[in-house]
C-alpha positions in Angstrom: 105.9 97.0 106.9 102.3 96.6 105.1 101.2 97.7 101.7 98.5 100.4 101.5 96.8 100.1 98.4 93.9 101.9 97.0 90.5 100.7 96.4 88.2 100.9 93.7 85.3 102.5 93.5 82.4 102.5 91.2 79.3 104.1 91.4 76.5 103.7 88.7 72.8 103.5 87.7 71.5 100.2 87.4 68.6 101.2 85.2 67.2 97.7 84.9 67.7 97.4 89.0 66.0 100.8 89.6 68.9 101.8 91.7 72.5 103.5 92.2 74.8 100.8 93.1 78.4 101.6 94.4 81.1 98.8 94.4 84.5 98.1 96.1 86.9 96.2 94.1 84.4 95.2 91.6 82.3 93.7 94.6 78.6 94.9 95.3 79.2 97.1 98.9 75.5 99.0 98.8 72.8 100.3 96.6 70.4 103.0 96.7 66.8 102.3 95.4 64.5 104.6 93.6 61.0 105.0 91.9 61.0 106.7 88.4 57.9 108.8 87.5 58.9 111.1 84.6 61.5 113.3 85.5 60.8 112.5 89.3 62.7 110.0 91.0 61.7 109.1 94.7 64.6 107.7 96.4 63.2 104.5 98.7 65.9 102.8 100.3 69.4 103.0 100.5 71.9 100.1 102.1 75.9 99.4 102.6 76.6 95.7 103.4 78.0 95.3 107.0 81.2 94.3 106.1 81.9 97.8 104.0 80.3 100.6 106.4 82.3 103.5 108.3 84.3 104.0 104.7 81.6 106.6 104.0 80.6 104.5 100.9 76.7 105.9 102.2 78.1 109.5 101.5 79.7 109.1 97.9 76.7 106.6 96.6 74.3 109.1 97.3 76.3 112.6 96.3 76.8 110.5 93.0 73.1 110.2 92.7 71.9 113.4 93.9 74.4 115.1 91.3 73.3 112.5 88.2 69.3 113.1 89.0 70.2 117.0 89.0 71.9 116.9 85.7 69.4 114.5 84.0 66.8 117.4 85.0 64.8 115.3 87.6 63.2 116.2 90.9 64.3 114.6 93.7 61.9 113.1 96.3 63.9 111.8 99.0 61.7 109.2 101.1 64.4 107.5 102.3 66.1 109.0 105.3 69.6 108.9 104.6 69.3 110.8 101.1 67.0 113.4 102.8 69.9 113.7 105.3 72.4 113.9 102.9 70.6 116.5 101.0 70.5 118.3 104.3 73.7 118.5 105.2 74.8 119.2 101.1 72.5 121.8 100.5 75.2 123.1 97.4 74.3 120.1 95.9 70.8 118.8 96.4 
């Protein structure tokens, strides 16, 4: 018999980073970085360690950084592809 228990996750804005950051078990699993121009923020780059990917960690990190840039008023520029993806495929939220 094994144990399921549930992990945690934490997703935030590392201001002083200039990124959204999303942790497993208090352990760094990816980040998404960004450019802030005024109330326009150009997402660059987004990355989930090897060892964490297929949890769709890629998917929460960026819906949690889509929604906070919405509700902080800003304009989204998604350079990177897998935000412009995302917001492609979540058009009810981007």
């Amino acid at each position: 018999m094994t144990e399921t228990t549930e992990q945690e996750v934490q997703v935030r804005d590392a201001t002083d980073a200039s990124r959204y950051e999303i942790e497993v078990d208090g352990m760094l699993a990816g980040f998404s970085e960004y450019r802030l121009d005024g109330d326009v923020i150009t997402f660059i780059h987004t990355e989930i360690e090897p060892a964490f990917g297929g949890q769709g960690l890629g998917s929460k990190l960026v819906g949690f950084a889509v929604r906070d840039a919405r509700s902080r008023g800003r304009t989204i520029i998604p350079e990177c592809p897998f935000v412009r993806g995302w917001m492609r495929e979540h058009p009810e939220e981007s």
